[in-house]
C-alpha positions in Angstrom: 0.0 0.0 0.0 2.8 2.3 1.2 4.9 2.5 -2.2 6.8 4.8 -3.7 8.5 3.0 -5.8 11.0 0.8 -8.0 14.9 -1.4 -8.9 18.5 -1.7 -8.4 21.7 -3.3 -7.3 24.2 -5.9 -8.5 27.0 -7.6 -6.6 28.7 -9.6 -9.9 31.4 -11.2 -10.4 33.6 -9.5 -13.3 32.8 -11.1 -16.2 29.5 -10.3 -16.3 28.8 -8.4 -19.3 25.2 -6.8 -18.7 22.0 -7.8 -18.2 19.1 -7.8 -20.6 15.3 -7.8 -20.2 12.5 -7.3 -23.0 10.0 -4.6 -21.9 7.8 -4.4 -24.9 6.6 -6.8 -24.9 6.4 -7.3 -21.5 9.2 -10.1 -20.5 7.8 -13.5 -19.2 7.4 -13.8 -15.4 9.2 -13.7 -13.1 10.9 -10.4 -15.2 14.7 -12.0 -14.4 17.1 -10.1 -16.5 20.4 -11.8 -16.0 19.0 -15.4 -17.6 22.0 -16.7 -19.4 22.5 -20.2 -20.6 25.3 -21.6 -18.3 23.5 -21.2 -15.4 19.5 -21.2 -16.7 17.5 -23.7 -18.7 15.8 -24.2 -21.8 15.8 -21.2 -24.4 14.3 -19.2 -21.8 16.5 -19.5 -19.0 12.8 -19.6 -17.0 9.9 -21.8 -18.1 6.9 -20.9 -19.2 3.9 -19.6 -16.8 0.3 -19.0 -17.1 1.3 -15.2 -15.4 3.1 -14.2 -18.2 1.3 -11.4 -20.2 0.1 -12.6 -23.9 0.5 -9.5 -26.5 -1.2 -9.8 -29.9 0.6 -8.7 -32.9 -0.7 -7.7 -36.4 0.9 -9.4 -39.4 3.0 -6.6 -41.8 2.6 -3.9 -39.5 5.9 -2.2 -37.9 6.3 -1.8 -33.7 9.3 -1.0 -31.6 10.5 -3.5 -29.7 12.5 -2.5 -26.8 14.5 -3.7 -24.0 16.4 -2.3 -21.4 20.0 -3.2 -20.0 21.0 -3.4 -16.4 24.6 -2.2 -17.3 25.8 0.6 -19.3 25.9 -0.9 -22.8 29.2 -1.4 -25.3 29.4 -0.8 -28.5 30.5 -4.3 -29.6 27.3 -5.7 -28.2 24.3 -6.5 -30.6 21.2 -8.4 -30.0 18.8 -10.9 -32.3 15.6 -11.4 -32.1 14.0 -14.5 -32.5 10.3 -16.9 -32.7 8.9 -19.7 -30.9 6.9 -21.4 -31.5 4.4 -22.9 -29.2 6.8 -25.9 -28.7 10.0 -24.1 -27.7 11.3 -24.5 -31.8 12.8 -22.1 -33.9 10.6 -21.2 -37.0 12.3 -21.3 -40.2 13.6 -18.4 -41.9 11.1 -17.3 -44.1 9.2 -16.9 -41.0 11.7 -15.0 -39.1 10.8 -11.5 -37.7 12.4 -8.7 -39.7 14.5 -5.7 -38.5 14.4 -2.7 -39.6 15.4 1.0 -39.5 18.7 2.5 -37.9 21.4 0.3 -36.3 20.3 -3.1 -38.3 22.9 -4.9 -39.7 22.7 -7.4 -42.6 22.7 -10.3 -40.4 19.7 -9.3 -38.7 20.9 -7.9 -35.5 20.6 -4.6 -34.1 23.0 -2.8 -31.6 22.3 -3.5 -28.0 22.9 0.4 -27.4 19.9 1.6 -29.0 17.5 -0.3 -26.5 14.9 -0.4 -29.1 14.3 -1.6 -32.9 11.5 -1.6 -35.5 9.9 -5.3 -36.0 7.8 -6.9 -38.7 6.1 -10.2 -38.2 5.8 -11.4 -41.8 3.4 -14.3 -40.9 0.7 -15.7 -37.9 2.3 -17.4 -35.1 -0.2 -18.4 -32.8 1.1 -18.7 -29.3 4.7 -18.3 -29.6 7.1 -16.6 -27.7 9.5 -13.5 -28.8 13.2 -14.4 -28.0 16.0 -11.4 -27.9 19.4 -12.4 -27.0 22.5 -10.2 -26.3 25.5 -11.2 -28.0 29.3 -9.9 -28.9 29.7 -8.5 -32.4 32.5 -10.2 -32.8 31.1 -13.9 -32.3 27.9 -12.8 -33.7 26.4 -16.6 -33.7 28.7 -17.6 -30.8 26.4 -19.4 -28.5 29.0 -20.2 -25.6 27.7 -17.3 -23.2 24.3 -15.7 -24.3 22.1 -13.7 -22.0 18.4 -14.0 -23.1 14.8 -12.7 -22.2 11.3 -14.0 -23.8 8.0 -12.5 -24.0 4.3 -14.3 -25.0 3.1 -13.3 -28.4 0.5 -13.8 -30.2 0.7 -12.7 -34.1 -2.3 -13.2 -36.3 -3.9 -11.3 -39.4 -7.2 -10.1 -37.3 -5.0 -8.5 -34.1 -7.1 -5.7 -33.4 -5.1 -2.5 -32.9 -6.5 -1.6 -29.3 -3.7 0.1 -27.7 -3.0 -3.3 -25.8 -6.1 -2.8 -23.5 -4.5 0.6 -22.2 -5.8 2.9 -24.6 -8.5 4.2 -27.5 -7.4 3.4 -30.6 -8.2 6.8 -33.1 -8.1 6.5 -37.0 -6.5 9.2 -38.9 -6.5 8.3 -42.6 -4.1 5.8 -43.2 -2.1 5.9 -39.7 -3.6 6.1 -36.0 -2.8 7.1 -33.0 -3.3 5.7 -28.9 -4.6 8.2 -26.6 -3.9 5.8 -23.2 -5.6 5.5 -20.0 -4.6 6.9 -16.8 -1.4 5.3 -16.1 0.0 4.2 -18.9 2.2 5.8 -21.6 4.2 4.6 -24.9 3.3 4.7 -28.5 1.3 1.7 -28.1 0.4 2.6 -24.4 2.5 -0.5 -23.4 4.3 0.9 -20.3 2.8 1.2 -17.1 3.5 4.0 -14.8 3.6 4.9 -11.6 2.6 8.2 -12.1 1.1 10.5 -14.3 1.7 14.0 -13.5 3.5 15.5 -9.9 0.0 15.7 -9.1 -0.3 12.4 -8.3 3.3 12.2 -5.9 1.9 13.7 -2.7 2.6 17.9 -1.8 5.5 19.0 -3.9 6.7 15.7 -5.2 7.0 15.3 -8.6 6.6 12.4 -11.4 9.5 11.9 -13.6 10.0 9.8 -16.2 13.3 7.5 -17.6 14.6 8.1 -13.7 14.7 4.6 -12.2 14.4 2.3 -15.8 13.6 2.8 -18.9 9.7 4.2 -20.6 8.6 4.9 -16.4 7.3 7.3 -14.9 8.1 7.4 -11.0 7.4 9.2 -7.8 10.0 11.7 -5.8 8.6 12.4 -2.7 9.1 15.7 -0.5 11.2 15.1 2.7 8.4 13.4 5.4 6.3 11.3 2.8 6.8 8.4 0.5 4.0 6.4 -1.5 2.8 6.0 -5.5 0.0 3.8 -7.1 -1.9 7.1 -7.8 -2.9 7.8 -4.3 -1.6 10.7 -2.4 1.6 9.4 -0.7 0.8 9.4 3.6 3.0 11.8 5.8 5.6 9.0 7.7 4.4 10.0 11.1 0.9 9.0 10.4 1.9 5.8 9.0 3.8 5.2 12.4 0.8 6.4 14.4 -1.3 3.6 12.3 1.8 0.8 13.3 1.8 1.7 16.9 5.4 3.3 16.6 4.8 7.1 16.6 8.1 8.8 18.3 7.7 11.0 21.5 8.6 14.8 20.9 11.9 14.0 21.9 12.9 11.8 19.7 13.2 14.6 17.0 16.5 15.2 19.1 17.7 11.9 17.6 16.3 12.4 14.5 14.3 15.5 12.7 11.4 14.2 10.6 10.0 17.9 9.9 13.3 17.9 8.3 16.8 19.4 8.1 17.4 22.0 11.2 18.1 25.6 9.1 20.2 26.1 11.8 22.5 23.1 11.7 25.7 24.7 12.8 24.1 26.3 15.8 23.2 22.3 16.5 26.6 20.9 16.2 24.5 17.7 17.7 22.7 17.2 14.6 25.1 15.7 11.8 24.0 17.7 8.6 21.3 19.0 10.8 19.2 15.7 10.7 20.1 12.6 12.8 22.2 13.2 16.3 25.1 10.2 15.9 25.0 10.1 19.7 21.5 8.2 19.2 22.9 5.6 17.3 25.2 2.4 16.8 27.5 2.9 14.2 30.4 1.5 11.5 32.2 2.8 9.1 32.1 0.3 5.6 35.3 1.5 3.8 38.2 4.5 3.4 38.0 5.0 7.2 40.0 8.0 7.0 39.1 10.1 4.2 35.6 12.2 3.4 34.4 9.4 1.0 33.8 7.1 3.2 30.1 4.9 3.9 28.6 4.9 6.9 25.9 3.1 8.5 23.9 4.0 11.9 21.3 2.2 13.5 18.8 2.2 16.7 15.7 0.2 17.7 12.6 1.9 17.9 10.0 -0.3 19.4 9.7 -3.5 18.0 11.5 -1.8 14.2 14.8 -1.0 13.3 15.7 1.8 11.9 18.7 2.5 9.1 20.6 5.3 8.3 23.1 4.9 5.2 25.3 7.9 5.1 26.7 7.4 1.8 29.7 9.3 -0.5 28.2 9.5 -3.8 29.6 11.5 -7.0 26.5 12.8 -8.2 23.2 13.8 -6.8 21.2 11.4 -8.8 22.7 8.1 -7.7 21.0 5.4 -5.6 22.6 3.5 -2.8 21.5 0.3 -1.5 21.2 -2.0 1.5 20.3 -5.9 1.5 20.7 -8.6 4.1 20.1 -12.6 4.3 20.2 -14.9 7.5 24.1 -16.5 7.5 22.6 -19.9 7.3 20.1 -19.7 4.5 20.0 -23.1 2.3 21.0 -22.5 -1.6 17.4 -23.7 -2.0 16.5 -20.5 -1.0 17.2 -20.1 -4.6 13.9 -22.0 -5.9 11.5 -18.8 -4.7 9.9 -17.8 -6.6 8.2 -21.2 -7.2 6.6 -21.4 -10.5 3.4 -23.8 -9.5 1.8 -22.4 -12.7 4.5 -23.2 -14.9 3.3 -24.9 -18.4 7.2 -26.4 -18.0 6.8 -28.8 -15.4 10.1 -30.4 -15.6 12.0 -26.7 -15.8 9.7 -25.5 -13.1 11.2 -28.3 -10.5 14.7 -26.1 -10.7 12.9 -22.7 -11.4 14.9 -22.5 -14.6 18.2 -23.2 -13.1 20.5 -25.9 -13.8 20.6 -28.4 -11.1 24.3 -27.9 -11.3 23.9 -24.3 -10.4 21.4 -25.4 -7.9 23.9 -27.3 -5.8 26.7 -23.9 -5.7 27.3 -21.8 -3.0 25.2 -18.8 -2.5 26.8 -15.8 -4.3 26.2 -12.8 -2.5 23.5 -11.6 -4.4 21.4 -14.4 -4.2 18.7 -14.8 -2.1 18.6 -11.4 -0.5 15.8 -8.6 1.4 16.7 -5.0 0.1 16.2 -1.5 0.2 16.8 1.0 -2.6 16.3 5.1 -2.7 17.6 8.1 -4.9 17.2 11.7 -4.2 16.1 14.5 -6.6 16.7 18.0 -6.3 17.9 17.7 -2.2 15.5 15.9 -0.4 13.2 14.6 -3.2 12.8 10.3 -2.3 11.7 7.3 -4.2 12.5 4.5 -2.4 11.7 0.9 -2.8 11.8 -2.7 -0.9 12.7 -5.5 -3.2 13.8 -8.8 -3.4 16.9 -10.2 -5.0 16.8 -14.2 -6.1 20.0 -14.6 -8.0 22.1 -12.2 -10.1 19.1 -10.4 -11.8 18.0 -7.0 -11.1 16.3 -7.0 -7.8 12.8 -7.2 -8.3 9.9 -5.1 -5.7 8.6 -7.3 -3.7 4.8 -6.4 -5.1 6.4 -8.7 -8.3 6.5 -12.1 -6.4 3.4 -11.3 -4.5 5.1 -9.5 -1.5 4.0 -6.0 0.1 6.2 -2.8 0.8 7.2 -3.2 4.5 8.5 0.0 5.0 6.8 2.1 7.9 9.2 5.1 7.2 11.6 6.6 5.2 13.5 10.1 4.5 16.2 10.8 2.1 18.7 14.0 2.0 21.3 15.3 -0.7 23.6 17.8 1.1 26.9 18.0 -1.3 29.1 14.7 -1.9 26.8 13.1 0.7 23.3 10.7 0.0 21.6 10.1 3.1 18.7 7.8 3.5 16.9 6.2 6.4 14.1 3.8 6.6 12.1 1.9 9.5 10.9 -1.7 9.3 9.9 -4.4 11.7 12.8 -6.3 13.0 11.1 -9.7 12.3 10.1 -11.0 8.9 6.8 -10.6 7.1 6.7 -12.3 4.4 8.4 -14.6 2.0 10.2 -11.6 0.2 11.2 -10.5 3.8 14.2 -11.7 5.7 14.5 -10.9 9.5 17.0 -7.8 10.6 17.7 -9.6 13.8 18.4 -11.3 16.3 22.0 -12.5 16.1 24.8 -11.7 13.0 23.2 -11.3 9.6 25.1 -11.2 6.3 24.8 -7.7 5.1 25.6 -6.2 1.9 25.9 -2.7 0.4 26.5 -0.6 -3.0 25.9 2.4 -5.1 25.7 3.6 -8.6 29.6 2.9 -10.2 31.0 6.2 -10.9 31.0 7.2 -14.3 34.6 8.6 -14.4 36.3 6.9 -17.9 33.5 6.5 -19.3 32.8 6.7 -23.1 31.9 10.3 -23.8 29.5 9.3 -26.8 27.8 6.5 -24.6 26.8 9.0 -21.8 23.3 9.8 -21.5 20.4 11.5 -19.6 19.9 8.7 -18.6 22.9 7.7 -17.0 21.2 7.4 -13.4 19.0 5.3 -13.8 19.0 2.4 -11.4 21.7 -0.3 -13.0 24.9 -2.1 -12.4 27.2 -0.5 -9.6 30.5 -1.5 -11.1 33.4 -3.8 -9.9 35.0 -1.3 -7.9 35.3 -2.0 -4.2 34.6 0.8 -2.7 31.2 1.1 -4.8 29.7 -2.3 -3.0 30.7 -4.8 -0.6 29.6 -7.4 2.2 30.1 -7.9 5.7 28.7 -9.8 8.8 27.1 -7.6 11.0 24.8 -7.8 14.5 22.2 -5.0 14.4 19.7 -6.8 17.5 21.4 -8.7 19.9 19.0 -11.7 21.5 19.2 -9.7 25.1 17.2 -6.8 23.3 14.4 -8.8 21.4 13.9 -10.6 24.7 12.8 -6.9 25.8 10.6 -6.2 23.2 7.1 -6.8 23.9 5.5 -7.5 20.6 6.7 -11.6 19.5 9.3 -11.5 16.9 10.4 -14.6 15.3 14.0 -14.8 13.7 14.0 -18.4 12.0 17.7 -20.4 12.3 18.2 -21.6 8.8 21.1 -24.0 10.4 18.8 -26.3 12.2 17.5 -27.3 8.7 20.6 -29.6 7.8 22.7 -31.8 9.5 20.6 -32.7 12.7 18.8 -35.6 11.1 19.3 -39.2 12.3 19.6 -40.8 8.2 21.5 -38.2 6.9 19.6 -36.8 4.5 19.5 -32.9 3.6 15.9 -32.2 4.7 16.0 -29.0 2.8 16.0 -31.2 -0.4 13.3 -34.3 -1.6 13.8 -37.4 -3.9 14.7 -35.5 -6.7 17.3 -33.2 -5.0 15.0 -30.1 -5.2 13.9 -28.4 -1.8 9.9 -28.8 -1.3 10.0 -24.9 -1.4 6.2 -25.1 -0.7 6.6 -27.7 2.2 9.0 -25.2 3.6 7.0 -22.1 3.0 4.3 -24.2 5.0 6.2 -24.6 7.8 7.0 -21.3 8.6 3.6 -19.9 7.8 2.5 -23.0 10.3 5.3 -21.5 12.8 4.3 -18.1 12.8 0.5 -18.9 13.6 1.4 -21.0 16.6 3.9 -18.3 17.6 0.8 -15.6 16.9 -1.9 -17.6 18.2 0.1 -18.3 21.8 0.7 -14.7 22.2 -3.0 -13.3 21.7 -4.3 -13.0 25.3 -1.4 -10.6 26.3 -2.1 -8.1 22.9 -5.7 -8.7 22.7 -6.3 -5.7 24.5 -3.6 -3.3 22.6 -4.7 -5.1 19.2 -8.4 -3.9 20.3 -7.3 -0.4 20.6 -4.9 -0.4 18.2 -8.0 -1.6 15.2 -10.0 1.6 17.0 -7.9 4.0 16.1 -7.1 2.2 13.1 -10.7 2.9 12.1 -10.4 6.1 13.1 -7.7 7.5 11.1 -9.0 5.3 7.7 -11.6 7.8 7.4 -9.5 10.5 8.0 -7.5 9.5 5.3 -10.8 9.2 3.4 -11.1 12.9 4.3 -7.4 13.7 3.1 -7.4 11.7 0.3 -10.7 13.7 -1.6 
């Protein structure tokens, strides 16, 4: 409910090249972009699924195709685009989809840089699915090391021309034109948005398009609010009132959420007149002695946590991340999302991976809870809680049916410095959630690579956007790190539950992994159901002592809804 939001971090390993995902038409779900065939099956590197979004094509007529790439593109890169059909099998050539326009070569394959190419589908393929795949110029038809995404399509003689359900199709003479629906934009009306105008991005926040990814609009939110889906963002103190968290008046000596003190010399207590250090624990992540350095700060508040990442950046637009996993998480943490729905069954056992991948240890990246913001114009926010399963863009956690779980955040831009703090409960929530305490988790951090030695002719507007952070060390890193310690959840009164992934192997009398089943795949779904079974007996055995606060807390609730009501009209 509480989004304003969107992706992106990447912890890789050098040789990765870039990432690649189609987003017209819309990429097959789960939208993985780094799906490359040494460690993903199939031609797909995910199988098929009955979520996947099915777009209808019209025989000889022309439409952009476009894709967007997690890492700055090189110029030696192309990409070819390809049919399915229903089966998985390549059509033959004279059915082959043809390029056209600008940056085609003869062979059929258009440069990666350009993020977009004109398409003709010269015949019907009924139910097929659109393959692009990024390759080196130089290899051209080298298929050692390809990256790959796939759409549904649909390509028949009678496609209507209905702006893809987002729009009104309008005839003029021989051409047309889509006038789209409220929260949707493109030629075809094909991207949706998470904003239309700054209207829509709460009191002096504003909508801006191309700022996270590619064709999207998305919300900056003034200092004190965050939020999108077209409903006026709520004011962070509110949303703590609602969670039972609201800070005293004097907590805005730790921390100022009307904002920046204009007088933040006068309060040498407040570090750039915000957040008093004194408050907080603290640790310095690299260059411990010069003015670039990261730092991190951190305090409970009630049964949350709450984050400060005090970050060097070289340019006000960049993001900065946070993610975190329990130590002891099994590599079959790998298998979520699990693709019941899958029209793929035997692909859909592994998720798309290779069981040889499968049985590897976790690389950082994998498996991981995370936070991303950037800051516009000072102390402008969009901020987002995702969910990394492998090397692939993080994805929000709305995307594998998860919720934002963020009950507060703020963001600042004062020089060479990016500050942003958010609040969430200490426990998990939810499958895309991993628990912040108690005990050592395994922590990991990064920011937007700096763009110094860059190709002048490849820099664009859109440099900013959110996308790989580079192999430098000091732009991203990972550590071990103890933010609760068991003494202090013992003194929280709400139940939190912080699950022990170690317990899960090793402890059995035969000497089986129980994290895996006959076919040495983990029963993600037997697993899921255990801990949705622990966390009811866990809830149920603590409702006499809340019943009463829970009462009073669903009162007020109801109380402030239709404020909100008010507010909102």
């Amino acid at each position: 409910m509480f989004n304003c939001i969107i992706i992106f971090f990447l912890l890789l390993v050098n040789s990765v090249a870039g990432h690649i995902i189609l987003t017209f038409p819309e990429a097959r779900y789960p939208p993985f972009d780094f799906l490359d065939n040494r460690r993903t099956l199939g031609p797909c590197g995910v199988p098929k699924s009955e979520r996947s979004q099915l777009t209808s094509f019209q025989v000889g007529r022309n439409y952009n195709i476009s894709w967007h790439l997690a890492k700055t593109p090189q110029r030696h890169e192309n990409v070819k685009i390809r049919l399915l059909d229903y089966k998985g099998n390549e059509l033959e050539s004279e059915r082959v989809p043809l390029l056209l326009g600008h940056g085609v070569t003869a062979r059929q394959m258009a440069s990666a840089v350009q993020q977009s190419v004109e398409i003709r589908f010269p015949v019907e393929c009924r139910n097929c699915t659109l393959l692009i795949e990024k390759i080196k110029a130089q290899t051209n038809n080298d298929n050692s090391s390809l990256e790959r995404s796939c759409a549904e399509v649909d390509i028949s003689d009678t496609a209507p021309m209905n702006c893809f359900g987002n729009g009104i199709w309008e005839d003029k003479g021989s051409s047309g034109i889509c006038q789209c629906s409220h929260g949707f934009s493109g030629q075809y009306c094909q991207y949706k948005d998470d904003c239309a105008d700054d209207l829509e991005c709460g009191p002096n926040g504003k909508c801006v398009a191309n700022a996270i990814r590619q064709d999207h609009k998305s919300c900056f939110c003034q200092f004190g609010f965050f939020g999108t889906n077209w409903v006026k963002p709520l004011p962070n103190n509110l949303i703590l009132f609602i969670l039972g968290s609201d800070p005293d008046p004097e907590d805005q000596n730790c921390f100022r959420h009307v904002g920046p003190s204009p007088n933040a010399e006068a309060n040498g207590n407040l570090r750039y007149g915000l957040f008093n250090p004194d408050c907080y624990s603290s640790k310095t992540l690299n260059k411990e002695e010069t003015d670039e350095r990261d730092r991190l700060h951190w305090r409970l508040v009630g049964n949350q946590l709450e984050i400060i990442l005090d970050f060097w950046t070289t340019n006000p637009h960049n993001w900065i991340g946070l993610g975190w996993r329990p130590l002891q998480i099994p590599p079959s943490c790998r298998l979520f999302p699990q693709m019941i729905s899958s029209l793929e069954k035997e692909n859909a056992k592994t998720s798309g991976f290779s069981r040889e991948w499968l049985e590897q240890p976790l690389h950082p990246m994998e498996c991981v809870d995370m936070i991303m913001g950037s800051i516009r114009e000072g102390n402008l926010l969009h901020i987002e809680d995702l969910y990394s399963r492998d090397m692939s863009s993080p994805l929000r956690d709305s995307l594998l049916d998860g919720e934002e779980s963020l009950s507060a955040a703020y963001g600042l831009q004062t020089g060479n410095r990016t500050l942003l703090m958010f609040r969430r409960l200490i426990s998990e929530i939810e499958p895309t959630d991993h628990p912040l305490g108690p005990g050592k988790i395994f922590l990991l951090y990064a920011k937007e690579e700096s763009k110094i030695g860059r190709d002048e002719k490849l820099k664009s507007e859109n440099d900013y956007q959110w996308k790989y952070h580079g192999s430098g060390s000091t732009n991203r890193s990972h550590i071990e790190i103890e933010f609760v310690n068991q003494s202090q959840m013992n003194q929280i009164r709400v139940p939190l539950i912080h699950f022990d992934h170690s317990t899960e192997s090793g402890h059995n009398s035969d000497g089986k992994d129980p994290t895996k089943n006959e076919d040495d795949i983990a029963p993600s779904a037997e697993r899921e159901k255990d801990v949705q079974d622990e966390n009811e007996q866990n809830s149920s055995s603590s409702l006499p002592s809340t019943l009463k606060s829970e009462i009073i807390q669903i009162l007020v609730l109801t109380f402030l809804i239709v404020n909100l009501i008010v507010y909102i009209i």
